[in-house]
C-alpha positions in Angstrom: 49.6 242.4 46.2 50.5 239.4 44.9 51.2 236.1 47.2 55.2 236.4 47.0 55.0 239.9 48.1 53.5 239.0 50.9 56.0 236.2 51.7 58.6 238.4 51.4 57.2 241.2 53.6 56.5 238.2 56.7 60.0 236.6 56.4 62.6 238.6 57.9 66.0 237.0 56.7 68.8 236.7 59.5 72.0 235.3 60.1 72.4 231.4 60.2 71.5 230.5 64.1 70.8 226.9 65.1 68.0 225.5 67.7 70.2 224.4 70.1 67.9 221.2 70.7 67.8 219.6 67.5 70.8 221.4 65.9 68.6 222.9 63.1 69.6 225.9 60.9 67.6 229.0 60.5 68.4 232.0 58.3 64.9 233.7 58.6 62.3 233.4 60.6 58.3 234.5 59.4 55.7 236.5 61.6 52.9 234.5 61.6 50.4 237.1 62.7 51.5 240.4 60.1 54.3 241.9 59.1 56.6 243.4 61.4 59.6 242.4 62.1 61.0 240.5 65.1 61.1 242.4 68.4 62.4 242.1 71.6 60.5 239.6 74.0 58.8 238.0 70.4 58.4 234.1 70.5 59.8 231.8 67.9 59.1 227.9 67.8 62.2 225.7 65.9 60.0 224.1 62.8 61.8 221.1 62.8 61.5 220.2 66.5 59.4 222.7 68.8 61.9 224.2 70.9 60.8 228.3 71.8 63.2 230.7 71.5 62.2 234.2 72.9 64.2 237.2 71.4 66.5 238.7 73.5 69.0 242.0 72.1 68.6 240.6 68.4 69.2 236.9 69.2 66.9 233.6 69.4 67.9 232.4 72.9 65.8 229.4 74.2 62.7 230.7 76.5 63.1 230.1 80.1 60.8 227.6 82.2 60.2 231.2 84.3 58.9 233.0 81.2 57.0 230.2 80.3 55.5 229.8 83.5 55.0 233.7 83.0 52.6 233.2 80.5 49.3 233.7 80.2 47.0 230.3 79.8 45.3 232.0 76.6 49.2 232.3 75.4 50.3 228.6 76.6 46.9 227.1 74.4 48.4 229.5 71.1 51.8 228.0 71.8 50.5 224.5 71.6 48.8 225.3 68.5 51.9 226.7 66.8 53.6 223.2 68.2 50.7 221.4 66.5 51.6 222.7 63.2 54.8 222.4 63.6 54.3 218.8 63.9 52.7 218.7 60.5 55.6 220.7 58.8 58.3 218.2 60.4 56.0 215.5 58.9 56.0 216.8 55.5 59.5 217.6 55.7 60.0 213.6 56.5 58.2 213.1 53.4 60.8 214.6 51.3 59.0 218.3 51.2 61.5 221.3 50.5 61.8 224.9 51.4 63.1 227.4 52.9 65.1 227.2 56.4 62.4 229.1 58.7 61.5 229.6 61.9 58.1 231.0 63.3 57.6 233.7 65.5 54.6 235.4 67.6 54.6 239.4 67.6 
């Protein structure tokens, strides 16, 4: 299976919905940990500024400081990893880097 298949199988294209912190736009978001698509109760970070969105009846809605709290501390450490990365895709993004308009989410 070739690279681009692969892509295409992670990244679950949806319609346009904005991070209602930075006011970026997302039309697909990508599992970072397989394949499936995105689920009730997934978590998504906003790759331009970190915000996390937990899916709720098909929507991105920001996660609540009770959910948060809610999680695990093995889950809070992966969360700051996925914000650590998404502080090196903001920086290349700065740098004049193009690409799609995606999100990341945690099955």
């Amino acid at each position: 299976m070739s690279a681009s298949r692969d892509t295409e199988r992670a990244t679950t294209r949806e319609p346009w919905w904005m991070c209602s912190t930075c006011g970026h736009m997302f039309d697909a978001v990508t599992n970072i940990e397989g394949f499936e698509k995105p689920s009730e109760d997934d978590i998504s970070i906003c790759i331009k500024c970190g915000a996390l969105y937990t899916r709720h009846a098909g929507a991105w809605v920001p996660t609540t400081a009770d959910e948060y709290d809610n999680f695990d501390d093995d889950y809070k450490k992966y969360l700051s990893e996925l914000k650590r990365r998404q502080k090196i895709v903001m920086e290349m993004d700065q740098a004049g880097a193009t690409g799609p308009k995606l999100a990341i989410y945690k099955h």
